[in-house]
Jmol script that loads the backbone (N, CA, C; Angstrom):
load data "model"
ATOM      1  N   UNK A   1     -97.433   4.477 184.108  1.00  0.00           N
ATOM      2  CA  UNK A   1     -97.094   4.042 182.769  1.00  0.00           C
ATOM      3  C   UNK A   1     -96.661   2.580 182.883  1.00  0.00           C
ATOM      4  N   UNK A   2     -97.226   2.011 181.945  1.00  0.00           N
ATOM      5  CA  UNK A   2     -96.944   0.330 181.901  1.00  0.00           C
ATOM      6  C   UNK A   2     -96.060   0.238 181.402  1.00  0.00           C
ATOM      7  N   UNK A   3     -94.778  -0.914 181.863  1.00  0.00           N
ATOM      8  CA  UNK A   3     -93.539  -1.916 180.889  1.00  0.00           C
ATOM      9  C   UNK A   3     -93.319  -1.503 179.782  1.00  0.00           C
ATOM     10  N   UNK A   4     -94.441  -2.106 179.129  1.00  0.00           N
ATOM     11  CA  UNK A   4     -94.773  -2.207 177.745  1.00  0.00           C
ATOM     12  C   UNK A   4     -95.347  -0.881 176.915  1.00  0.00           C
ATOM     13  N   UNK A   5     -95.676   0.108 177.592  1.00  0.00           N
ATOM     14  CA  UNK A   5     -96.059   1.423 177.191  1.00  0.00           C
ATOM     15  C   UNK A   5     -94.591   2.046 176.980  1.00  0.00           C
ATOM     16  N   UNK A   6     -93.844   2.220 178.518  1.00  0.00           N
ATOM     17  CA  UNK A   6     -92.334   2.368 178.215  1.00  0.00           C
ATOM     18  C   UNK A   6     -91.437   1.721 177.590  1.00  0.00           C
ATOM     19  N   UNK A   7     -91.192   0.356 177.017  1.00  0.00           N
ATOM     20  CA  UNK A   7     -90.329  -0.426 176.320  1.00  0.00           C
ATOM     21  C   UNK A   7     -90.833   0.301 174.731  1.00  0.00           C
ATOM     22  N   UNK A   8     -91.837   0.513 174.414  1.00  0.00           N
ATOM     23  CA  UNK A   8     -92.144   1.201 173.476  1.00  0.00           C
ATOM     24  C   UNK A   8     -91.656   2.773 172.959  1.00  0.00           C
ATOM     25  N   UNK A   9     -91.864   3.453 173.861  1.00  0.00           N
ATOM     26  CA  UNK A   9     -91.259   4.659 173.990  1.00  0.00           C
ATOM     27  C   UNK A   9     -89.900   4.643 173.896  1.00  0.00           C
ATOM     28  N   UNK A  10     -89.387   3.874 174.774  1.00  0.00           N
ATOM     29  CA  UNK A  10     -87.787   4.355 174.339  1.00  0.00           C
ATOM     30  C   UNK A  10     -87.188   3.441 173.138  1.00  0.00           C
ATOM     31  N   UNK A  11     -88.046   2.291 172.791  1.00  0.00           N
ATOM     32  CA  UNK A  11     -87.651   1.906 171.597  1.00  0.00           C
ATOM     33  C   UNK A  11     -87.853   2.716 170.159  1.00  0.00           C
ATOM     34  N   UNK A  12     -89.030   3.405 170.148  1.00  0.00           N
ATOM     35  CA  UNK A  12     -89.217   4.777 169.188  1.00  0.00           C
ATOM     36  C   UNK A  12     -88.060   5.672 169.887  1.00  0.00           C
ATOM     37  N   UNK A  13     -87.560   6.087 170.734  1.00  0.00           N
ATOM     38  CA  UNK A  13     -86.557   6.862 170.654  1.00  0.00           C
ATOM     39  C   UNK A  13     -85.337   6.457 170.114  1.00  0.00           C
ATOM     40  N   UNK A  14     -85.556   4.905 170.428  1.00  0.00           N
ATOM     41  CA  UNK A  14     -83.373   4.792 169.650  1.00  0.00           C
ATOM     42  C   UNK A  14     -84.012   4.775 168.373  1.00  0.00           C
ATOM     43  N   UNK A  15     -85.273   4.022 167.830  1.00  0.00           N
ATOM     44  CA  UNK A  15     -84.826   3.798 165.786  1.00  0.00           C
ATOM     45  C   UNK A  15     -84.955   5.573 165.563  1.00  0.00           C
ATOM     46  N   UNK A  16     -85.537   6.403 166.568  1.00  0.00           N
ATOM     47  CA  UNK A  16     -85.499   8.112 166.006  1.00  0.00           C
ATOM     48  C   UNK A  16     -84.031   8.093 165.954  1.00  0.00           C
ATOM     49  N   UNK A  17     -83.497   8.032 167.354  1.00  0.00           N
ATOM     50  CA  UNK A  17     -81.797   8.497 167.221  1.00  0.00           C
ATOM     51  C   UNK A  17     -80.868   8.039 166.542  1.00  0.00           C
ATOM     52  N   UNK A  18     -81.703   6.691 165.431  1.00  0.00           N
ATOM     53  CA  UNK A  18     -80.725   6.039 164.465  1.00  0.00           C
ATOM     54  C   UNK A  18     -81.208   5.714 163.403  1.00  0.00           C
ATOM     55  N   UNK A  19     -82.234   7.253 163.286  1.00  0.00           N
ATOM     56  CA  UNK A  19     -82.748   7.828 161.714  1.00  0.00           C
ATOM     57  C   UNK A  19     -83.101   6.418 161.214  1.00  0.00           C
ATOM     58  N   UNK A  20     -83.989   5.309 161.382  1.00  0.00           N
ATOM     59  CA  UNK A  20     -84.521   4.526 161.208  1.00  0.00           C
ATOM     60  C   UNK A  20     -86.173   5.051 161.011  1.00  0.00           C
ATOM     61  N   UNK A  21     -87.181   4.521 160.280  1.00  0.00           N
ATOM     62  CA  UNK A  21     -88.305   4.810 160.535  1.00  0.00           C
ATOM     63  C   UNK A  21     -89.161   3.849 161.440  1.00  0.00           C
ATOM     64  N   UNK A  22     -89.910   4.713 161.902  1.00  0.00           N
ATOM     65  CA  UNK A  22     -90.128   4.144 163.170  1.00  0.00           C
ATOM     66  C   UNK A  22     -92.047   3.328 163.157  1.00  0.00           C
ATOM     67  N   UNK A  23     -91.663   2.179 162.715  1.00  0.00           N
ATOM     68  CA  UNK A  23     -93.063   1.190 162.494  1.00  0.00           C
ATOM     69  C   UNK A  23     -93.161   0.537 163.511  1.00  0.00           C
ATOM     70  N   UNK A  24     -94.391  -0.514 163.946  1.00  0.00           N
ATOM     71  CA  UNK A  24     -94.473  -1.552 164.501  1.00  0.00           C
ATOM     72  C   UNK A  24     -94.055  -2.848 164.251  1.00  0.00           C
ATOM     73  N   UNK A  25     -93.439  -3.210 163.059  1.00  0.00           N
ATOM     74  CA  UNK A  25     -91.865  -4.251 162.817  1.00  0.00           C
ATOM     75  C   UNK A  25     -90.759  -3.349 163.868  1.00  0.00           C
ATOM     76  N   UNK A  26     -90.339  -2.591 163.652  1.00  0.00           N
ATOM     77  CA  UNK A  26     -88.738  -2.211 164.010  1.00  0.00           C
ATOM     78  C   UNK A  26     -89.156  -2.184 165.747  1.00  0.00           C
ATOM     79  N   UNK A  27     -90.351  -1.176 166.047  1.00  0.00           N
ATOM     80  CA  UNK A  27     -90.385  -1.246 167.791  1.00  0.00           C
ATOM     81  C   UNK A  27     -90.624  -2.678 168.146  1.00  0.00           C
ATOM     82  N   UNK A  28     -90.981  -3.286 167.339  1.00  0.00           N
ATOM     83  CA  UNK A  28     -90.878  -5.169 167.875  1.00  0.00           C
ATOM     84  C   UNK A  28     -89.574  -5.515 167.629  1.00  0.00           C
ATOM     85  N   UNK A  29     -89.033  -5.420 167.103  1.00  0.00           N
ATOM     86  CA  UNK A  29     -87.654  -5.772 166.963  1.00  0.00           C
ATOM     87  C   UNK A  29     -86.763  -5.217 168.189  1.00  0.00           C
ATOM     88  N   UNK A  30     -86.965  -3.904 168.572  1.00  0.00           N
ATOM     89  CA  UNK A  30     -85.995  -3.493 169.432  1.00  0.00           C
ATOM     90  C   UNK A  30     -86.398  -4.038 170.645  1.00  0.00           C
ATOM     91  N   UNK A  31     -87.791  -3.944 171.244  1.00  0.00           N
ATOM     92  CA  UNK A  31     -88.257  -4.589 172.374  1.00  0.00           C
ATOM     93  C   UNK A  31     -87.917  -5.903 172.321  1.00  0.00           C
ATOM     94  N   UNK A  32     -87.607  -6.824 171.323  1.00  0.00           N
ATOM     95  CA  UNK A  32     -87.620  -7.634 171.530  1.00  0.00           C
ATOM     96  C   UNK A  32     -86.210  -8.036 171.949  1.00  0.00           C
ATOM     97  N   UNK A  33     -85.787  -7.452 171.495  1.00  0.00           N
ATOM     98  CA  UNK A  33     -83.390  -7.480 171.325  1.00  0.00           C
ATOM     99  C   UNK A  33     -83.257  -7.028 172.782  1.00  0.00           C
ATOM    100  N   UNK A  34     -84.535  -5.793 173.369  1.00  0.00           N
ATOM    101  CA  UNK A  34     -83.972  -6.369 174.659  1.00  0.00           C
ATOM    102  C   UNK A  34     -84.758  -6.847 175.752  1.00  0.00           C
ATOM    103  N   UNK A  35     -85.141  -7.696 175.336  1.00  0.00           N
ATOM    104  CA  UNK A  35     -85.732  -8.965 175.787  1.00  0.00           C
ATOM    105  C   UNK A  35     -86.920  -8.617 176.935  1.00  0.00           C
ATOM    106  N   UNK A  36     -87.771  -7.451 176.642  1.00  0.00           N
ATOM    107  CA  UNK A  36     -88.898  -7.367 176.930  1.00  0.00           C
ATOM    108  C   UNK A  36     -90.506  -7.800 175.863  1.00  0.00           C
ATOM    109  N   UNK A  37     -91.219  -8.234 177.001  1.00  0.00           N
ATOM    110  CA  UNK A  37     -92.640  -9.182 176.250  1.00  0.00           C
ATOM    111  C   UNK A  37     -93.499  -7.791 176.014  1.00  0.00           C
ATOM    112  N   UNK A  38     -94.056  -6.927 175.427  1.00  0.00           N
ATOM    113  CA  UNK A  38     -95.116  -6.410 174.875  1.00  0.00           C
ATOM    114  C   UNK A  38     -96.249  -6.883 174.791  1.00  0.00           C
ATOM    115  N   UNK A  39     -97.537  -5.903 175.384  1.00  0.00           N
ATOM    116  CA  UNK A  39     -98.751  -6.509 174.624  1.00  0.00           C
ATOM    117  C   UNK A  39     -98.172  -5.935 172.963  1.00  0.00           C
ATOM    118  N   UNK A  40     -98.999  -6.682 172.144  1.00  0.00           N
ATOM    119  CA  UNK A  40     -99.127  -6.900 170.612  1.00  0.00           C
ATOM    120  C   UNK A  40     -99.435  -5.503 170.217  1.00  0.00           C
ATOM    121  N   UNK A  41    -100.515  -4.603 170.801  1.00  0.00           N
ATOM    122  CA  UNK A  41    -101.007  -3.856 170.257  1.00  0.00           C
ATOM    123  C   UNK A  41    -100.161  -2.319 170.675  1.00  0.00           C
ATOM    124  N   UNK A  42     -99.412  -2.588 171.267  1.00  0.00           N
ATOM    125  CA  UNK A  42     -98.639  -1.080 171.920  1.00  0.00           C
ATOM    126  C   UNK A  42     -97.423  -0.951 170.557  1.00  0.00           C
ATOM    127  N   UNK A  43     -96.894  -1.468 169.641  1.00  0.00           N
ATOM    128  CA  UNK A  43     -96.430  -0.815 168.681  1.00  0.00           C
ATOM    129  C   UNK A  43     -96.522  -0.051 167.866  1.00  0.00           C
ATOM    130  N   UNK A  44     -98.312  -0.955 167.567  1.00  0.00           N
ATOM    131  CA  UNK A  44     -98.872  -0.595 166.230  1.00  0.00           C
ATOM    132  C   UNK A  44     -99.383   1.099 166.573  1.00  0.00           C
ATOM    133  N   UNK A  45     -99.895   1.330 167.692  1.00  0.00           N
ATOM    134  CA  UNK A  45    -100.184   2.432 168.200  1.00  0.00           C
ATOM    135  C   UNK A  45     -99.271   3.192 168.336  1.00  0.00           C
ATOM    136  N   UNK A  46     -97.963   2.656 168.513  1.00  0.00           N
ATOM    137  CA  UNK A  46     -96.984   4.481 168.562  1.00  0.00           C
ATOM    138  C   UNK A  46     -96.613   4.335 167.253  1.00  0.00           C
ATOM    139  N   UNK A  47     -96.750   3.071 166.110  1.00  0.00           N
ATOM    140  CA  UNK A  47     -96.425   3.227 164.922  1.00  0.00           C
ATOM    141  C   UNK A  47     -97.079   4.164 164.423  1.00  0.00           C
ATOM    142  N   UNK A  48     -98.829   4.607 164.786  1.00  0.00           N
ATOM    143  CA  UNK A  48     -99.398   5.121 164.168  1.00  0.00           C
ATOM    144  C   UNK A  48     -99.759   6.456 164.302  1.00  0.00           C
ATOM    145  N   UNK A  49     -99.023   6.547 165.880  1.00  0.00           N
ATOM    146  CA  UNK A  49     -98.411   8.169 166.231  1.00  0.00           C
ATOM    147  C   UNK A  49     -97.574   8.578 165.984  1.00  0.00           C
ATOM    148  N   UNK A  50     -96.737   7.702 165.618  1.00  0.00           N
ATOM    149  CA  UNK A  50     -95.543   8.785 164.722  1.00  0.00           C
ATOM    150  C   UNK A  50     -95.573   8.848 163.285  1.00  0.00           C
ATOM    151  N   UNK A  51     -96.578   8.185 162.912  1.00  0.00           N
ATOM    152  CA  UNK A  51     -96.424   8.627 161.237  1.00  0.00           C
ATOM    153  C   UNK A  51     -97.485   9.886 161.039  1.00  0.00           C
ATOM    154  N   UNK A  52     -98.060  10.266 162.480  1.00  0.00           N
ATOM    155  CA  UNK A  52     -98.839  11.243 162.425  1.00  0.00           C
ATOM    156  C   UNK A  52     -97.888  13.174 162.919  1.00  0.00           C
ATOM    157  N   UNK A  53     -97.013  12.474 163.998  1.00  0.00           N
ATOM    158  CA  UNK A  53     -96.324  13.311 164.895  1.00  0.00           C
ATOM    159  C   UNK A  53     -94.899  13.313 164.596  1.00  0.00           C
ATOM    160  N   UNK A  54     -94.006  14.061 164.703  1.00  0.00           N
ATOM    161  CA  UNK A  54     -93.003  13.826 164.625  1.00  0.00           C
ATOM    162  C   UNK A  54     -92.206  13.681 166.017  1.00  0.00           C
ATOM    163  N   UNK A  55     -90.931  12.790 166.419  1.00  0.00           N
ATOM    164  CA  UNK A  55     -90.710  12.748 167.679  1.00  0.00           C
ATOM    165  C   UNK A  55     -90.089  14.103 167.977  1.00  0.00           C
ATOM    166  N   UNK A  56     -89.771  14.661 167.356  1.00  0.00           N
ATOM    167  CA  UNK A  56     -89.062  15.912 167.702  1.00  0.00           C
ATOM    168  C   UNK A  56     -90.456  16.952 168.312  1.00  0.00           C
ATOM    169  N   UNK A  57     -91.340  17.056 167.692  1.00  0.00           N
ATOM    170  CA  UNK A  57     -92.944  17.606 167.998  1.00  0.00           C
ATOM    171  C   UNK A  57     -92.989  17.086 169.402  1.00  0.00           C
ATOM    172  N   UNK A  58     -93.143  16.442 169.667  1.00  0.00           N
ATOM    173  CA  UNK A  58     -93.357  15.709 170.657  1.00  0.00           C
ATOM    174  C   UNK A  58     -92.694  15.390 171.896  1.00  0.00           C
ATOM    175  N   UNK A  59     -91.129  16.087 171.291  1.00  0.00           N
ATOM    176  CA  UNK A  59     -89.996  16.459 172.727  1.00  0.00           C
ATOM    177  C   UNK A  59     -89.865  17.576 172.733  1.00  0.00           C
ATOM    178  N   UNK A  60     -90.124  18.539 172.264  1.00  0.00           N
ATOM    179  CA  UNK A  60     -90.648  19.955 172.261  1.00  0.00           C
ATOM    180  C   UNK A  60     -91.555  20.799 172.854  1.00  0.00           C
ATOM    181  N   UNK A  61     -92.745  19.282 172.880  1.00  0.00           N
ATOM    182  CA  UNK A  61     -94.185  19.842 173.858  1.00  0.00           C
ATOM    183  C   UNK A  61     -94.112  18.982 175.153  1.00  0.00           C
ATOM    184  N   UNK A  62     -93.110  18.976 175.721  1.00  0.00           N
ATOM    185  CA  UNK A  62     -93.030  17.854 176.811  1.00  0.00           C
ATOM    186  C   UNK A  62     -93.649  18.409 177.630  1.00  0.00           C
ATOM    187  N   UNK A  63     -93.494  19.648 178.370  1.00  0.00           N
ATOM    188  CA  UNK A  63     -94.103  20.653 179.017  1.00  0.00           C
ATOM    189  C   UNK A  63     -95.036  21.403 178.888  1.00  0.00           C
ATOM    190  N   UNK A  64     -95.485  21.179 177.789  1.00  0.00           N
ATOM    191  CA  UNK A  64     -96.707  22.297 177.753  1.00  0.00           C
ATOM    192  C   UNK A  64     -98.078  22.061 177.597  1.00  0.00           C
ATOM    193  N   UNK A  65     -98.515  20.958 178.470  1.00  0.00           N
ATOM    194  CA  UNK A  65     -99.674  20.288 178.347  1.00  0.00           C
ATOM    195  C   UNK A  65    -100.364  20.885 178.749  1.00  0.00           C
ATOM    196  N   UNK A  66    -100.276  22.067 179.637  1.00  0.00           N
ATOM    197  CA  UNK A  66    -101.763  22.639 180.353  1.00  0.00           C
ATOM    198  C   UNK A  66    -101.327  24.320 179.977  1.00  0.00           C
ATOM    199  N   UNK A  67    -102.569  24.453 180.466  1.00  0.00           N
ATOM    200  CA  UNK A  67    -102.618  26.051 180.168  1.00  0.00           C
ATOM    201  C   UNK A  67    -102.089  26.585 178.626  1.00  0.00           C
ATOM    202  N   UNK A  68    -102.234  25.712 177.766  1.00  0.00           N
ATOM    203  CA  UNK A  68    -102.047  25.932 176.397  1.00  0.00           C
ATOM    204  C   UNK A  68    -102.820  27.090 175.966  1.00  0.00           C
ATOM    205  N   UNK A  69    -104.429  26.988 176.544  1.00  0.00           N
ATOM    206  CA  UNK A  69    -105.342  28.299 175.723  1.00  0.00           C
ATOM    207  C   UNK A  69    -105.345  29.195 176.206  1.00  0.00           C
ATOM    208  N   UNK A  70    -104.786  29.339 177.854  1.00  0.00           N
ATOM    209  CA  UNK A  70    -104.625  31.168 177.831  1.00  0.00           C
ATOM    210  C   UNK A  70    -103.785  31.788 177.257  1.00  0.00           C
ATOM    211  N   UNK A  71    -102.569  30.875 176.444  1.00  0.00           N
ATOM    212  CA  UNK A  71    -101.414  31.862 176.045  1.00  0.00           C
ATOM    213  C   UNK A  71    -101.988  31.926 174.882  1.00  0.00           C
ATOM    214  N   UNK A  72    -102.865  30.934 173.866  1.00  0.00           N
ATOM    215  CA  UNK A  72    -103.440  31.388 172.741  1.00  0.00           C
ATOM    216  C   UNK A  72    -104.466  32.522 173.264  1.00  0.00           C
ATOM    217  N   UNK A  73    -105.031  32.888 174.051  1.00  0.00           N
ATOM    218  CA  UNK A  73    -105.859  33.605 174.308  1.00  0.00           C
ATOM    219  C   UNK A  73    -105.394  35.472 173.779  1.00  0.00           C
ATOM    220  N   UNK A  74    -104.148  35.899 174.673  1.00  0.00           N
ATOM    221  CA  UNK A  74    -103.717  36.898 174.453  1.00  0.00           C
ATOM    222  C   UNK A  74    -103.236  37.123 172.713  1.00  0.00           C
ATOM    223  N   UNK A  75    -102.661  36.276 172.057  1.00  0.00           N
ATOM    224  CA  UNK A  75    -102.291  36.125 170.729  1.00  0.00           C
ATOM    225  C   UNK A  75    -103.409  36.440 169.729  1.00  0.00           C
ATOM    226  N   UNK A  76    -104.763  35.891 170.059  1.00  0.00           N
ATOM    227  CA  UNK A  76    -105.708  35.586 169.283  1.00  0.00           C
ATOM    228  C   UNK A  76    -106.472  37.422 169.291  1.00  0.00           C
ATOM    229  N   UNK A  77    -106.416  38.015 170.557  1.00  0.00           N
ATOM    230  CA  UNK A  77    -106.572  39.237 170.616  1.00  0.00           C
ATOM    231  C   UNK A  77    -105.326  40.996 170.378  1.00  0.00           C
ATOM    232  N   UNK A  78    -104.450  39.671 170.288  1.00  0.00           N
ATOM    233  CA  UNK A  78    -103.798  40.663 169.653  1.00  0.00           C
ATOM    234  C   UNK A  78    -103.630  40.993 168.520  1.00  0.00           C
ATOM    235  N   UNK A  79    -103.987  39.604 167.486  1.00  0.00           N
ATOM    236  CA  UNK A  79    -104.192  39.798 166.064  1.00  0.00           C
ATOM    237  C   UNK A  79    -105.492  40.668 165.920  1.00  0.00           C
ATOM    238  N   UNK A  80    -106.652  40.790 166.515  1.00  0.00           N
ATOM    239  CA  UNK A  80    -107.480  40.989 166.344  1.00  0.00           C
ATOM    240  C   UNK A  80    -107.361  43.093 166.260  1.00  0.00           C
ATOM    241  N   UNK A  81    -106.618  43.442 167.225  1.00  0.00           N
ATOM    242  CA  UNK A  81    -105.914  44.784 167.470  1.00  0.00           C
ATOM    243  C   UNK A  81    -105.512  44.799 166.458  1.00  0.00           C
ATOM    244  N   UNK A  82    -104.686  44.019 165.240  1.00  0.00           N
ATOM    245  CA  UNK A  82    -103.431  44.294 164.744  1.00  0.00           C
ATOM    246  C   UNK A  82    -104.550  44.498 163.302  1.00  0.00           C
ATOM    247  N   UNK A  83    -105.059  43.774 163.250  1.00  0.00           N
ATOM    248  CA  UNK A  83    -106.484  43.843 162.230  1.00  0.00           C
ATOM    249  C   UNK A  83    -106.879  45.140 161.820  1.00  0.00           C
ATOM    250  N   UNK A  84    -107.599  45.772 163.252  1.00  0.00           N
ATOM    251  CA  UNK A  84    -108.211  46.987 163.408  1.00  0.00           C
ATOM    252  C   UNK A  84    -107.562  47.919 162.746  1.00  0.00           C
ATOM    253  N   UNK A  85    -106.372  47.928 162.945  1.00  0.00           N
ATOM    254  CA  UNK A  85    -105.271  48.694 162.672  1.00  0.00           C
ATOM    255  C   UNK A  85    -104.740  49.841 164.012  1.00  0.00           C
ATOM    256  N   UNK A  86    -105.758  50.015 165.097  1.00  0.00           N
ATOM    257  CA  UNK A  86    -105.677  50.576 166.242  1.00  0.00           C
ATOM    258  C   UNK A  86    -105.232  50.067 167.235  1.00  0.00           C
ATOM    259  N   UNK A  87    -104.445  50.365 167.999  1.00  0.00           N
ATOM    260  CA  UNK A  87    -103.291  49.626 168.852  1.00  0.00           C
ATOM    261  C   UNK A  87    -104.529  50.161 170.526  1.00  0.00           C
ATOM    262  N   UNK A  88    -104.016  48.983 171.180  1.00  0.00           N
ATOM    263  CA  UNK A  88    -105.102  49.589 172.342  1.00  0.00           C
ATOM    264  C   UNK A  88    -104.332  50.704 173.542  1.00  0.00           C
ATOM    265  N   UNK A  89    -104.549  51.124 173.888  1.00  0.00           N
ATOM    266  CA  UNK A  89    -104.845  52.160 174.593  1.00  0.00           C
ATOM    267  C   UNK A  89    -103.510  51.994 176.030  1.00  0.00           C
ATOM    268  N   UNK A  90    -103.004  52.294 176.076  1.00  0.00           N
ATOM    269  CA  UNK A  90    -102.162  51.812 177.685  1.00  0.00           C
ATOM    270  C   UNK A  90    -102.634  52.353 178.884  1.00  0.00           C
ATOM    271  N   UNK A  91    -103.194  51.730 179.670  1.00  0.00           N
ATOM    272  CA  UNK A  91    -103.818  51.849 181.023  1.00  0.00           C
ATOM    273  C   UNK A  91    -102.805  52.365 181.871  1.00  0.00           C
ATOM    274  N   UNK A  92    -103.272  53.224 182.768  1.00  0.00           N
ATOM    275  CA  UNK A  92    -102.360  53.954 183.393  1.00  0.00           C
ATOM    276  C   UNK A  92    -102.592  53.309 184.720  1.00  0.00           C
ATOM    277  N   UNK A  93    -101.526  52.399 185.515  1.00  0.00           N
ATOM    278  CA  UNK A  93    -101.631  52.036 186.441  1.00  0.00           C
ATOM    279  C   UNK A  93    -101.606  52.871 188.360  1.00  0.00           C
ATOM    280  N   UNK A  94    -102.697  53.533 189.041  1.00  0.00           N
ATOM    281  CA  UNK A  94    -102.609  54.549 189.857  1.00  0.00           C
ATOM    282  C   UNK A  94    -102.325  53.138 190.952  1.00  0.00           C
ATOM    283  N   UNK A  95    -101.024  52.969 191.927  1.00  0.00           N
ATOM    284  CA  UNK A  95    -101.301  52.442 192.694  1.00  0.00           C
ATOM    285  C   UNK A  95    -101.465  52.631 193.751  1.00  0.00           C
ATOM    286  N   UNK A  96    -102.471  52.280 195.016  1.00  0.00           N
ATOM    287  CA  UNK A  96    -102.922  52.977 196.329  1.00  0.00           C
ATOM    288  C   UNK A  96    -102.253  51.851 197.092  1.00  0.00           C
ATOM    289  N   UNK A  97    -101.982  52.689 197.759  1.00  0.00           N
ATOM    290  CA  UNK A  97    -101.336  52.425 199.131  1.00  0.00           C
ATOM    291  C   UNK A  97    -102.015  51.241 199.986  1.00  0.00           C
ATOM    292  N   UNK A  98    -100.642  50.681 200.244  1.00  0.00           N
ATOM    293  CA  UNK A  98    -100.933  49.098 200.718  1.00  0.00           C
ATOM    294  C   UNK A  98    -101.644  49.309 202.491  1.00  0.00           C
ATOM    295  N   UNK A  99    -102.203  48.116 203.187  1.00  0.00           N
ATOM    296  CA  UNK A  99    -102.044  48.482 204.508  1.00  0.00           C
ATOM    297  C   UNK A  99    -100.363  48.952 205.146  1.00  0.00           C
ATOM    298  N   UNK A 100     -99.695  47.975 204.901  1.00  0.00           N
ATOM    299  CA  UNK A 100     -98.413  47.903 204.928  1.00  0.00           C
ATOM    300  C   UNK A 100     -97.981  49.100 205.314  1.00  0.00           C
ATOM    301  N   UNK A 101     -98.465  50.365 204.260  1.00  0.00           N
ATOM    302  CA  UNK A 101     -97.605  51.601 203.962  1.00  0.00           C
ATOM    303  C   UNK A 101     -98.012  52.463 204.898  1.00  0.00           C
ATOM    304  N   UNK A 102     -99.583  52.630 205.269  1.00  0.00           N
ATOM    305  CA  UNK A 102    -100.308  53.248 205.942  1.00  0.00           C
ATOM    306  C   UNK A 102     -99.891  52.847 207.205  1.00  0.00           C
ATOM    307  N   UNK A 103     -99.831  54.559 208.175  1.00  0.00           N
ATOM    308  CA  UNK A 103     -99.423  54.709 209.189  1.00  0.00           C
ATOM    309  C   UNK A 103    -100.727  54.586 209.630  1.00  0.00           C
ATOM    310  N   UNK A 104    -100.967  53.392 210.747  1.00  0.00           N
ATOM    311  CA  UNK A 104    -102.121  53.557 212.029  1.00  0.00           C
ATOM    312  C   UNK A 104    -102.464  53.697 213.132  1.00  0.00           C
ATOM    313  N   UNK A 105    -101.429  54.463 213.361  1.00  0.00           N
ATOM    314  CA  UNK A 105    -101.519  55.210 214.985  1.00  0.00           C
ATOM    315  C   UNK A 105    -100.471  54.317 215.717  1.00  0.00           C
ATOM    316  N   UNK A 106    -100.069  53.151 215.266  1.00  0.00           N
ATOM    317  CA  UNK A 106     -99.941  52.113 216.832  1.00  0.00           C
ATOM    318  C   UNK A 106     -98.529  51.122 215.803  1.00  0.00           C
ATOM    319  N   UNK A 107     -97.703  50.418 216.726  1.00  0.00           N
ATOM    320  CA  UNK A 107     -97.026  49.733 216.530  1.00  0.00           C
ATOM    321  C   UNK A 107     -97.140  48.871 216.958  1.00  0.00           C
ATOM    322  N   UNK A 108     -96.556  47.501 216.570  1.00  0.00           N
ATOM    323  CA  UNK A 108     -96.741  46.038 216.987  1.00  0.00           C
ATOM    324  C   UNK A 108     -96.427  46.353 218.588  1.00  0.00           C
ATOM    325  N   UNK A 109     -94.789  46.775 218.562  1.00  0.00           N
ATOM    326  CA  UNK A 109     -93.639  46.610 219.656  1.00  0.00           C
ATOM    327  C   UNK A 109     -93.483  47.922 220.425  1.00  0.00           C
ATOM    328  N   UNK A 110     -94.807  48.679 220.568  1.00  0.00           N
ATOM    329  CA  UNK A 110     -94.776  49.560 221.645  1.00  0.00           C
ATOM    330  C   UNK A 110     -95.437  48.899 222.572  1.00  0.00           C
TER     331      UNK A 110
END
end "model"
wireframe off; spacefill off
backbone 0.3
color backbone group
């Protein structure tokens, strides 16, 4: 992450934490108060992500960038059950015996 990518970011975080709205005037203003140079165009761009996003949206999903569609996956089939009106079936789990468990004649430490 570049300077100027981060001088941006946490300048959208203080005008968030001081219920300011958050444009490309005010993140120039704050970058500038503390006395970091910006390219020109890195304001206008988180100006124009946050009038899309909210920062709170956006510290919420800090973590959850991957594996987003398998958890929609199970959801999307469970509505689909819930639809039917028939609930599915519960699988009866038989579990067989590990090597582990199984006696084979012989021990490590005989």
């Amino acid at each position: 992450m570049s300077t100027s990518e981060l001088a941006c970011v946490y300048a959208a975080l203080i005008l968030h934490d001081d219920g300011l709205e958050i444009t490309g005037d005010n993140i120039n203003t704050v970058v500038k108060a503390a006395g970091i140079t910006v390219e020109p165009y890195w304001p206008s761009l988180f100006a124009k992500l946050f009038s899309k996003k909210s920062v709170e949206d956006l510290i919420a999903n800090v973590g959850a960038g991957g594996g987003g569609a398998a958890a929609a996956a199970p959801a999307a089939g469970g509505a689909s059950a819930a639809a039917g009106g028939a609930a599915p079936a519960k699988e009866e789990k038989k579990e067989e015996p590990s090597e582990e468990d199984e006696d084979m004649g012989f021990s490590l430490f005989d």
